[in-house]
C-alpha positions as CSV (number, residue, x, y, z in Angstrom):
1,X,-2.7,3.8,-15.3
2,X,-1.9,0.2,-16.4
3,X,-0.7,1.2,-19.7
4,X,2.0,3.8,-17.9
5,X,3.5,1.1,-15.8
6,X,3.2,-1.3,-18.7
7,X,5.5,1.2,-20.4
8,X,7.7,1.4,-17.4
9,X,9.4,-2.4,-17.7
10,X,7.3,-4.9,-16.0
11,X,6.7,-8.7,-16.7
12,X,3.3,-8.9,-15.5
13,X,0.3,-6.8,-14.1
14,X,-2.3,-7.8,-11.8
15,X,-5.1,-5.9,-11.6
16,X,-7.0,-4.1,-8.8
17,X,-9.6,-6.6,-7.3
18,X,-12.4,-7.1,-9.8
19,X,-16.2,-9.2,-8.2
20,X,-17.1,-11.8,-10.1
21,X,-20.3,-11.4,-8.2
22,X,-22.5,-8.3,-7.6
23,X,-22.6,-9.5,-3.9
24,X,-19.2,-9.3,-3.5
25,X,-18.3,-5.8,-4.1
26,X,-16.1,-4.3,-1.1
27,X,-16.1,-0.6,-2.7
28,X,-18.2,1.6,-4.8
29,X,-16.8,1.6,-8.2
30,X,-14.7,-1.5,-8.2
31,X,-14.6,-3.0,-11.4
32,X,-16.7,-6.2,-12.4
33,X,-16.9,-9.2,-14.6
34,X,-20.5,-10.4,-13.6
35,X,-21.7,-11.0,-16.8
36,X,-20.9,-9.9,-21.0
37,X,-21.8,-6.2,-20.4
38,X,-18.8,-5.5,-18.9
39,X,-16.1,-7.3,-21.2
40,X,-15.9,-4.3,-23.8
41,X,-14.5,-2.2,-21.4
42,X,-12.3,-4.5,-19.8
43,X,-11.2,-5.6,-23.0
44,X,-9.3,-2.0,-23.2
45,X,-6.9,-3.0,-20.2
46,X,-5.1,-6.3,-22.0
47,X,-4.8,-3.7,-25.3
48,X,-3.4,-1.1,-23.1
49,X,-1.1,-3.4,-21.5
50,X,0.1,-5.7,-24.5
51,X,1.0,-2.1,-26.4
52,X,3.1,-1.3,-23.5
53,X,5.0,-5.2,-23.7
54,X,3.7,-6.5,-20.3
55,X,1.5,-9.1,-19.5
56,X,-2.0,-8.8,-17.7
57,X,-3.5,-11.2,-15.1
58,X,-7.0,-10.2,-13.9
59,X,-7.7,-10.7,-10.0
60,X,-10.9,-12.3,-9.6
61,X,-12.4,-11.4,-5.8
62,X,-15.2,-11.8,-3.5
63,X,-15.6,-9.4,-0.5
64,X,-17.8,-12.2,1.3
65,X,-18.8,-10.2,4.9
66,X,-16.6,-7.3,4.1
67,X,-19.2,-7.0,1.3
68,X,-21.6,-4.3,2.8
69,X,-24.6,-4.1,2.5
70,X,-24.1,0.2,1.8
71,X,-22.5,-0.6,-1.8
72,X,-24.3,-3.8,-3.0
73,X,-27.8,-3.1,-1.2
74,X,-27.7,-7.0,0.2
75,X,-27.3,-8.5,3.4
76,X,-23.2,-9.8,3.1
77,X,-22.6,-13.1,2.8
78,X,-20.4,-15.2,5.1
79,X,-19.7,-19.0,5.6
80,X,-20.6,-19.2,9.0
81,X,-22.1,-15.7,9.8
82,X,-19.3,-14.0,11.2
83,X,-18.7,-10.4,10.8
84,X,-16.0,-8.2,11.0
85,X,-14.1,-5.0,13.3
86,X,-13.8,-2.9,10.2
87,X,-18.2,-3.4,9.6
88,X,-19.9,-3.7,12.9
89,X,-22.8,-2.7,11.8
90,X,-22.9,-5.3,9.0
91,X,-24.0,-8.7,10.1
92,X,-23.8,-10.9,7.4
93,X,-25.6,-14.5,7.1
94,X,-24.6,-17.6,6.3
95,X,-24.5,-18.8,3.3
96,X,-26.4,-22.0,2.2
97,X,-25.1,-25.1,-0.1
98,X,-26.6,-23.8,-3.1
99,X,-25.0,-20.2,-2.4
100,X,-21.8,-22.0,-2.1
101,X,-22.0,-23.4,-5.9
102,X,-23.7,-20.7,-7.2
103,X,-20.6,-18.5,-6.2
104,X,-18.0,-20.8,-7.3
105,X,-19.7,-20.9,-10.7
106,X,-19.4,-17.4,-11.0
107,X,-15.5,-17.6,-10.0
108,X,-15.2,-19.9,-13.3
109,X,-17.3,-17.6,-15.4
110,X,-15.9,-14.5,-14.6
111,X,-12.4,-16.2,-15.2
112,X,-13.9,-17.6,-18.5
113,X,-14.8,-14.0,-20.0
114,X,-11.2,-12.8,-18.6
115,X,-9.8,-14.7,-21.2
116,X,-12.3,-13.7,-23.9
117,X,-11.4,-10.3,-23.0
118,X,-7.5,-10.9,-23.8
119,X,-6.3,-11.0,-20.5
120,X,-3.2,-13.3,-19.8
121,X,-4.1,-15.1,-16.8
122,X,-6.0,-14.5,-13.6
123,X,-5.6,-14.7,-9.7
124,X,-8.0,-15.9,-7.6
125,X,-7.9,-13.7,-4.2
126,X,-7.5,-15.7,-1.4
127,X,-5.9,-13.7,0.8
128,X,-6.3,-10.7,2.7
129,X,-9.7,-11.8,4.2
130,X,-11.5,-12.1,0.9
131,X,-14.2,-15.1,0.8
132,X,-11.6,-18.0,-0.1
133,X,-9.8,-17.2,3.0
134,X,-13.3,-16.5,5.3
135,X,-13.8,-20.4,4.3
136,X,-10.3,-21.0,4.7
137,X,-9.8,-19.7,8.2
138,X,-10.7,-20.9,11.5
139,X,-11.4,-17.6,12.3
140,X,-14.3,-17.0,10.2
141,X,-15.8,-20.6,9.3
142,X,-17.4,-21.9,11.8
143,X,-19.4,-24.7,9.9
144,X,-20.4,-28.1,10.6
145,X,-20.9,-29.3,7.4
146,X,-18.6,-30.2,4.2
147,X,-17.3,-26.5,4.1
148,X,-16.3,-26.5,8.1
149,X,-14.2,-28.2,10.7
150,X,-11.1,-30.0,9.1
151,X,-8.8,-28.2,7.2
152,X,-9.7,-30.1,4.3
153,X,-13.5,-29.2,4.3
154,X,-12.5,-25.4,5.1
155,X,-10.2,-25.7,1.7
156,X,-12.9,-27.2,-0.1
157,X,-14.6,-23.7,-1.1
158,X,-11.0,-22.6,-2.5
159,X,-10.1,-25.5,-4.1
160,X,-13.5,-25.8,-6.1
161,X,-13.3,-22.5,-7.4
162,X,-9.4,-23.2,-8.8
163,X,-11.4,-26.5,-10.5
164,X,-14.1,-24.1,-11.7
165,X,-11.8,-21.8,-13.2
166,X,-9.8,-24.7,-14.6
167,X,-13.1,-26.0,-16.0
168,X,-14.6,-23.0,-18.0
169,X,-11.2,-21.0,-18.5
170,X,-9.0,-24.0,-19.8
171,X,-6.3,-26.0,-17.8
172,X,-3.8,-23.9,-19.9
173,X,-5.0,-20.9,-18.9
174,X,-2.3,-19.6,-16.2
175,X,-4.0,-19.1,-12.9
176,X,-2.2,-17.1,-9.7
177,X,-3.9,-18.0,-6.3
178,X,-3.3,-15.3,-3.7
179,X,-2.8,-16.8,-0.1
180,X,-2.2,-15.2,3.1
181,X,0.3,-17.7,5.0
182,X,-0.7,-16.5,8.1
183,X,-3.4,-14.4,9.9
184,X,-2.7,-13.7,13.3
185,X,-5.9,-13.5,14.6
186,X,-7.7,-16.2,16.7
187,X,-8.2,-19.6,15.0
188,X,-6.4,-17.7,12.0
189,X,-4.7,-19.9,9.4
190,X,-1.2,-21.2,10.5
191,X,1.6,-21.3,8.4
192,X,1.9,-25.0,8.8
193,X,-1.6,-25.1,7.3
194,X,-1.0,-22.6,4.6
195,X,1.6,-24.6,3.4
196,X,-0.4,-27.8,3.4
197,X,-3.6,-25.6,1.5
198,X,-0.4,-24.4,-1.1
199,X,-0.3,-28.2,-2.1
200,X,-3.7,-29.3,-2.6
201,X,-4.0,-26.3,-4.7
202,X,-1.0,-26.8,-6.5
203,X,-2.7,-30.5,-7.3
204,X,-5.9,-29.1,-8.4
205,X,-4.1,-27.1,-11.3
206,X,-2.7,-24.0,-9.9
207,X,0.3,-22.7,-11.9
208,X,1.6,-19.8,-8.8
209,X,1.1,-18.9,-5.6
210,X,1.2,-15.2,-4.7
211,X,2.0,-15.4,-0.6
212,X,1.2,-12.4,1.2
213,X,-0.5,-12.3,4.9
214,X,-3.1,-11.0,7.2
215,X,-6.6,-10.3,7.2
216,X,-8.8,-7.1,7.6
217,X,-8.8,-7.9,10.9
218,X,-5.4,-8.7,11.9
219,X,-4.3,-7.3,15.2
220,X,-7.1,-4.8,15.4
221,X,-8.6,-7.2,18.0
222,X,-5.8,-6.2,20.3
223,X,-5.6,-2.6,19.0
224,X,-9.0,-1.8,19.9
225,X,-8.9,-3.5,24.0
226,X,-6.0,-1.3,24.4
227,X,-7.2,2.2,23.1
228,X,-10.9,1.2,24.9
229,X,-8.8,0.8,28.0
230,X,-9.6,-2.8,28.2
231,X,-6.1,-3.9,27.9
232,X,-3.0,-2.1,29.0
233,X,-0.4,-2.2,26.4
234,X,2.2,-2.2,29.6
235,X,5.0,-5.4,29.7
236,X,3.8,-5.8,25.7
237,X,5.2,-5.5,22.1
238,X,2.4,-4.5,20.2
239,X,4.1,-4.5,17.4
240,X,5.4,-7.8,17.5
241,X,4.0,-9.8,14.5
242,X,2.9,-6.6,13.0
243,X,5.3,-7.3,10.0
244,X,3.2,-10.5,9.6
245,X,-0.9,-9.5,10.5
246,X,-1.1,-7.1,7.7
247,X,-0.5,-6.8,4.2
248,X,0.5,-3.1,3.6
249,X,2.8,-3.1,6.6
250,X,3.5,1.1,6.8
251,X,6.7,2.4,7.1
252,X,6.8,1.9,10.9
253,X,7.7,-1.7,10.1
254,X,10.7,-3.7,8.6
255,X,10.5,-4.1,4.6
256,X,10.2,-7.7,2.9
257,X,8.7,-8.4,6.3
258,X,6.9,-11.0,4.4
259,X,9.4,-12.7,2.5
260,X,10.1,-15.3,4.9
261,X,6.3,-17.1,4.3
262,X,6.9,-17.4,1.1
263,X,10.0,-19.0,1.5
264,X,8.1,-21.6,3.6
265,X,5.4,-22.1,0.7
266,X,8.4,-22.2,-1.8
267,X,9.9,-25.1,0.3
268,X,6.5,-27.4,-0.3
269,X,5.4,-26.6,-3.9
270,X,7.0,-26.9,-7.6
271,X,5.0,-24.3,-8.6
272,X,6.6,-20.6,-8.6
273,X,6.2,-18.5,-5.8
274,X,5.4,-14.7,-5.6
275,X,7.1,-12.8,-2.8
276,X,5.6,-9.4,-2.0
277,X,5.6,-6.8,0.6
278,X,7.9,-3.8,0.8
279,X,10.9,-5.6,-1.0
280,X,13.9,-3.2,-2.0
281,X,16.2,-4.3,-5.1
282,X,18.8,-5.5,-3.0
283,X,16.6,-7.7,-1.0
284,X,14.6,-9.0,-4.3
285,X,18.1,-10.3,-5.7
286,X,18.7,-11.5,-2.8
287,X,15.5,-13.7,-2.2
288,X,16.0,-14.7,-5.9
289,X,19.1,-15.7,-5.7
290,X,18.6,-18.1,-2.5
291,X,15.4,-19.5,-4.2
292,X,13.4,-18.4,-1.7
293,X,10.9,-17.1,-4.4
294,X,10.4,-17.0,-8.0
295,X,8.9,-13.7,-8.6
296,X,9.1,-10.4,-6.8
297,X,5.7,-8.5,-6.5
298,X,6.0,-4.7,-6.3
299,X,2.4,-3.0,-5.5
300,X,3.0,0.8,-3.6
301,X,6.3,1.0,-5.1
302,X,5.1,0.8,-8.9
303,X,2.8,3.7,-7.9
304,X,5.3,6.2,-6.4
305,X,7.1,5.0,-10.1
306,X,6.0,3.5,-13.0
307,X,9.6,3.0,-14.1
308,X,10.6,1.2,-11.4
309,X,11.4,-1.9,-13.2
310,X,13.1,-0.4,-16.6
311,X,15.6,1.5,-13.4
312,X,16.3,-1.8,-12.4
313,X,17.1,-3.2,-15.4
314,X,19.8,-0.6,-16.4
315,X,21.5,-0.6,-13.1
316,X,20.3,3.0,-11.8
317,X,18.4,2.3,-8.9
318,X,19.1,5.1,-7.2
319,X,17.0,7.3,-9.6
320,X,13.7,5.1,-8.5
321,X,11.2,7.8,-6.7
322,X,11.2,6.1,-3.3
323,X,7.7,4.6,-1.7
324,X,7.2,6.4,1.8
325,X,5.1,3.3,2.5
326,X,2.3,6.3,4.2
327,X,-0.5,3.9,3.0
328,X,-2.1,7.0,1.4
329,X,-2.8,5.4,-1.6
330,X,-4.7,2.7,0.0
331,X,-6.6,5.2,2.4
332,X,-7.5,7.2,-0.9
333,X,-9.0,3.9,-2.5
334,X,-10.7,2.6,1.2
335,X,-12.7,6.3,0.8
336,X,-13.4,5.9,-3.2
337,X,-11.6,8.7,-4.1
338,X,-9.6,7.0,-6.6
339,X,-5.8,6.2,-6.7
340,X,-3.4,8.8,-5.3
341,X,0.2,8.8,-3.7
342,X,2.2,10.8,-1.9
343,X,5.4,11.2,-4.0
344,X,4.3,10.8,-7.2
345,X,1.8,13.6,-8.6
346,X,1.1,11.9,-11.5
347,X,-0.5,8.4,-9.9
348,X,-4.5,8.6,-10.6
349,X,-3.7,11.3,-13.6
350,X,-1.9,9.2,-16.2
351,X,-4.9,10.3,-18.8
352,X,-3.5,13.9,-18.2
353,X,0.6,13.4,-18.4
354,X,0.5,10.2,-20.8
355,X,1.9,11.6,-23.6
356,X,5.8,12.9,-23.6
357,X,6.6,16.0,-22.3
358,X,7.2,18.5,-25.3
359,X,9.4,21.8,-24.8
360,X,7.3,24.9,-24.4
361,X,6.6,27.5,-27.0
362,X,7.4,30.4,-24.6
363,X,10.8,29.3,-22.7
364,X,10.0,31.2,-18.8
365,X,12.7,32.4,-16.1
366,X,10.7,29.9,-12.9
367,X,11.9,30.9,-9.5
368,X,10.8,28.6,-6.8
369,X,11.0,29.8,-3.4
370,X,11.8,26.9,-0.9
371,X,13.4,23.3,-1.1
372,X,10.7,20.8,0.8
373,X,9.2,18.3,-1.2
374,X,7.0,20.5,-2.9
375,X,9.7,23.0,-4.1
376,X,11.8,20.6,-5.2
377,X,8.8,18.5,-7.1
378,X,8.0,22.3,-9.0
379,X,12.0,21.8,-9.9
380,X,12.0,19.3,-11.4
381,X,8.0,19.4,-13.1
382,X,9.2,23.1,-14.5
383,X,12.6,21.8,-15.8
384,X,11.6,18.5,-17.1
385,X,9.1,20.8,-19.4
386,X,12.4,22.9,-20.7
387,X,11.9,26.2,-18.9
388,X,14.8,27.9,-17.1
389,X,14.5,26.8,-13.4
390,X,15.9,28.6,-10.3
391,X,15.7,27.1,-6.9
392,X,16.4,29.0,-3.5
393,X,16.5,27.6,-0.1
394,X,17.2,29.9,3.0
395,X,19.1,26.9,4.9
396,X,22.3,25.5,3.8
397,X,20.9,22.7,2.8
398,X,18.0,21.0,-0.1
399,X,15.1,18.8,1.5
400,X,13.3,21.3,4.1
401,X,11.1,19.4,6.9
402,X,11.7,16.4,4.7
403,X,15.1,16.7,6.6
404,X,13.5,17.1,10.0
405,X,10.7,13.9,9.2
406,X,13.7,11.7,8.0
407,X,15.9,11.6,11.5
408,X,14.5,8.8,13.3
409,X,15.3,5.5,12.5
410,X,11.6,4.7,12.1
411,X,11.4,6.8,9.1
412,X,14.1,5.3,6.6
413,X,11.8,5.0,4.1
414,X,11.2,9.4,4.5
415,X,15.5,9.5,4.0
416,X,15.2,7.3,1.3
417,X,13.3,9.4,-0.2
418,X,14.5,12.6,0.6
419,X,17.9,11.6,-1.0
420,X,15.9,10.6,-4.4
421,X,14.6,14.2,-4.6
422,X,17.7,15.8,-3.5
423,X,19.8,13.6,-6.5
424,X,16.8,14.2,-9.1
425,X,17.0,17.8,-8.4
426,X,20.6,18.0,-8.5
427,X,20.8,16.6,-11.6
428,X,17.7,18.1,-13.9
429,X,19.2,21.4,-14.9
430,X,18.3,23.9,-12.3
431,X,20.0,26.5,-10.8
432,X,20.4,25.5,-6.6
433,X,21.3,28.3,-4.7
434,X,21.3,27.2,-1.3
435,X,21.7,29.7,2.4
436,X,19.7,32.3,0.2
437,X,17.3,34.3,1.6
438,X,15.2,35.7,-1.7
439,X,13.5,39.2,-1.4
440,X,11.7,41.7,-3.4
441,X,15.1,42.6,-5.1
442,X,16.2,38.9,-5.9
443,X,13.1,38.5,-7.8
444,X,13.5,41.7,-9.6
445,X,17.2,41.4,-10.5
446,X,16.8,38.1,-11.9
447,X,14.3,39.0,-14.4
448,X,11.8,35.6,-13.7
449,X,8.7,35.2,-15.7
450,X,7.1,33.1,-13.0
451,X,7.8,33.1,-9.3
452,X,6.7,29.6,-7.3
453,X,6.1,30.2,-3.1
454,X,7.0,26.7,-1.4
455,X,8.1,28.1,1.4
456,X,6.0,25.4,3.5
457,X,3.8,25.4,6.3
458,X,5.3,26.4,10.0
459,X,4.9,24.6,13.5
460,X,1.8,25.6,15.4
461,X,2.5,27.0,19.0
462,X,-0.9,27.7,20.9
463,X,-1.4,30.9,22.6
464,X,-1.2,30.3,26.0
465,X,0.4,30.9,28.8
466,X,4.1,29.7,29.3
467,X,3.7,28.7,25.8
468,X,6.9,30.7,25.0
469,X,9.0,29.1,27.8
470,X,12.7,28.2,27.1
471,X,11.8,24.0,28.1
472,X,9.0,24.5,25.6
473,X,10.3,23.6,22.0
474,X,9.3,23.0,18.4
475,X,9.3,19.6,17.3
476,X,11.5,20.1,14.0
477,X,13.7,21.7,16.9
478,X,13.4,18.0,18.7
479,X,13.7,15.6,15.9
480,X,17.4,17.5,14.7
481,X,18.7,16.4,18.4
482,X,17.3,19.2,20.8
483,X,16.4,16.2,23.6
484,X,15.0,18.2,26.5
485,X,16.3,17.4,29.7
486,X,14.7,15.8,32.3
487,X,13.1,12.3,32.2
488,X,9.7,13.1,32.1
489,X,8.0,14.8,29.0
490,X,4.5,15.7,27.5
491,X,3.8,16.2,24.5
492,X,1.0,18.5,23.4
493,X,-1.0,17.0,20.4
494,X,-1.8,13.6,19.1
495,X,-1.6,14.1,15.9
496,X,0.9,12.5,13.0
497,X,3.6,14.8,14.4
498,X,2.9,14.4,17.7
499,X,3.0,10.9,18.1
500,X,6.3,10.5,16.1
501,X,8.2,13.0,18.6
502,X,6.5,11.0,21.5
503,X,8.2,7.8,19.6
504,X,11.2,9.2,18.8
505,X,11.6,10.9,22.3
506,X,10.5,7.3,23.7
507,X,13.1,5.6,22.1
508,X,15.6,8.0,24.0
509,X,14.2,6.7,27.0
510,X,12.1,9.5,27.8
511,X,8.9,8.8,30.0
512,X,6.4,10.6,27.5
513,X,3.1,11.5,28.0
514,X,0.8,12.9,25.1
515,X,-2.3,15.5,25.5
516,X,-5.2,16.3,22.8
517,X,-8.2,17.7,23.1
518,X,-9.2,14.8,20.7
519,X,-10.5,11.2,21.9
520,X,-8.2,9.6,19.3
521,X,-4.4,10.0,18.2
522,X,-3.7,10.4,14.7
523,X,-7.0,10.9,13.7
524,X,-6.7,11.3,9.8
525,X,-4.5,8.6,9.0
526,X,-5.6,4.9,7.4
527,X,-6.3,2.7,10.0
528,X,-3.8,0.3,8.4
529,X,-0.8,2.6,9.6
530,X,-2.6,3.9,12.7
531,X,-3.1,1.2,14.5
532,X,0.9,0.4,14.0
533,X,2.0,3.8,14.9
């Protein structure tokens, strides 16, 4: 995985979280650095990513109470005792003075045996609502003591870890600190403060700060009063702030909705500044160019593709493979099932597609049946492998419910996209032979070797009465401009679909009403783009 996008242009990787501490693991299977046993294998990454050109920074992390106690087998940890939403079942205690040291040793340590093991630098996490931050915040410290009450003492924790790793790592080992600039939660971290924490940490030795936002619990507060019916979300913007309160904002939400914190950490420091969140190449040269930031971070985007950067770099960056920004690969991680992405197949497989494709000993006729995103993906997999591709699509034109997902204005990242594929598969060699409906005869007269069905799944339309009513329609039917009359409207499911129509009819100024038999909407999404949507 590292080495692919190490191949694919970029300056400099930072890793997934890695604990420095056995207590601090947030997920089963996250890699550690808690003692020597585990540098052999983490060795492999800087070799991996040096052979590739790139450089390799190692984030160094501490779950603190979003540690549970069902993956390390401990009670979680906290400065003052405060929990978290996303764990109520998890109460974690408060950690005493000698807990306090005893972790920040380990934050030097670990950073000490990153550099044994080759890599180039690390980050110490302290964003996100990761322990750095839990002493950091308002929200989450409560102390009385030297760790709690000013901002100062709630910096403390933070800034003797970036001394720690300074101490056993060396002052000219490069080291990233990760800040969220603001929280939006109660008593969260300002800003204003941020920016006064990105200077004391900038005095204690830090060579970059990496400004992101949020916390694990960001806007969730509000979230759950509404859907518990404590709250009505009538007369407010829920999503106001959205942009800000979380650090994988989903597609629902402006991109580079972050950019503008760190342009306020950029104004206080001398230190570069990372900017991050959902930036495009346009807005990346532009933020560069104003020296609002240093660096641009890409995370989602470098999974959908790996080449992102090397695209950049030879002006072609309408050939990157577009990030929907769906949050599936952070869902797939939050349920341990490993890295995975919506638009690019290959993400999480890297072992199995490494190597360059070679041409096939047995060149086949392939005819795929269909033009959505999984017809054209089969395109472009079976020509990029050298066989003989045709592709049919029954409508007049390439993209099938792709088309339908991209109309609102609230799914630009779905059109972006959509035109990717459509250019990719233009492009790759295939036969297109669009307003062709295929048959038994089509197959046979054109002699394929290997016939593909992507012919996609259909709209579900329950069997009950007055189901097949004129002023009942399909949703595909609604999204390409079939606004039913009338002002009031209900819309039968909550699911993904469901509650984009009810949005998209919504924003026509329909009065919309949705029915499920479920007690939730959206049920099997992350809760990072639910609670948005």
């Amino acid at each position: 995985y590292y080495a692919r996008r190490a191949n694919g242009g970029v300056g400099l990787i930072i890793t997934e979280v890695c604990c420095p501490d056995p207590l601090g693991r947030v997920i089963p299977g996250e890699i550690e650095i808690t003692n020597m046993s585990f540098m052999p294998g983490l060795s492999r990454i800087p070799h991996a990513v040096h052979s590739g050109g790139a450089k390799i920074c190692l984030q160094l992390a501490h779950g603190g109470c979003f540690a549970s106690e069902a993956v390390t087998g401990h009670q979680p940890l906290s400065p003052s005792g405060v929990g978290t939403m996303q764990l109520p079942d998890d109460i974690p205690r408060e950690m005493t003075i000698e807990e306090i040291k005893d972790s920040i040793e380990k934050f030097g340590r670990a950073a000490e045996r990153a550099r044994l093991c080759g890599f180039d630098a690390v980050e110490l996490h302290g964003a996100h609502g990761y322990l750095p931050l839990q002493f950091l915040s308002g929200y989450t410290n409560r102390r009385t003591d030297e760790y709690g009450g000013s901002l100062r003492n709630r910096a403390r924790f933070a800034l003797e870890c970036i001394r720690a790793i300074k101490k056993y790592a060396g002052r000219d080992f490069p080291l990233i600190y990760r800040l969220s600039a603001e929280e939006d939660v109660p008593n969260g971290l300002t800003v204003e403060e941020a920016c006064t924490f990105a200077k004391w940490a900038e005095e204690e030795g830090v060579d970059a700060i990496h400004v992101s936002a949020g916390t694990w619990d960001s806007r969730l507060e509000t979230y759950f009063k509404v859907m518990e019916g404590k709250e009505s979300p009538e007369g407010k913007n829920l999503s106001k702030g959205v942009a800000t309160s979380m650090w994988v904002p989903p597609n629902y939400t402006p991109r580079g909705s972050l950019a503008h914190l760190a342009a306020a950490v950029k104004k206080v420091v001398n230190v570069p500044v990372i900017a991050v969140c959902g930036i495009t190449p346009e807005m990346g040269n532009e933020i560069l160019k104003k020296k609002e930031a240093d660096f641009i971070a890409i995370g989602r985007q470098i999974i959908a593709d790996p080449d992102y950067a090397a695209k950049i770099a030879i002006g072609e960056p309408e050939t990157i493979r577009r990030c929907l920004r769906c949050n599936e690969c952070l869902g797939e991680v939050m349920r341990s099932c490993g890295i995975s992405c919506a638009v690019n197949p290959e993400a999480g497989k890297e072992y199995e597609s490494f190597t360059r494709v070679t041409p096939p000993t047995n060149k086949k006729k392939v005819a795929v049946i269909g033009a959505g995103p999984a017809g054209m993906q089969a395109t472009l997999t079976a020509a990029e492998r050298g066989h003989e591709v045709t592709l049919f699509e029954k409508n007049d034109r390439l993209g099938g419910a792709l088309y339908y997902v991209s109309i609102p204005d609230f799914k630009l990242d779905y059109r972006d996209y959509t035109n990717y594929m459509i250019n990719a598969v233009q492009k790759c060699g295939a036969t297109i032979k669009t307003g062709t409906e295929v048959t038994v005869d089509t197959i046979k007269n054109g002699d394929f070797d290997v016939v593909i069905v992507a012919t996609g799944a259909s709209t579900f339309r329950p069997n009950i009465k007055g189901a097949d009513d004129p002023a009942v329609l399909d949703p595909l039917d609604v999204l390409d401009g079939k606004i039913p009359e009338g002002k009031d409207i209900i819309v039968c499911g909550a699911g993904l679909v469901g509650c984009e129509v009810a949005m998209f009819l919504a924003e026509e100024g329909k009065n919309v009403i949705m029915l499920d038999l479920l007690p939730d909407v959206a049920p099997d999404m992350p809760i990072y783009t639910k609670w948005v949507l």
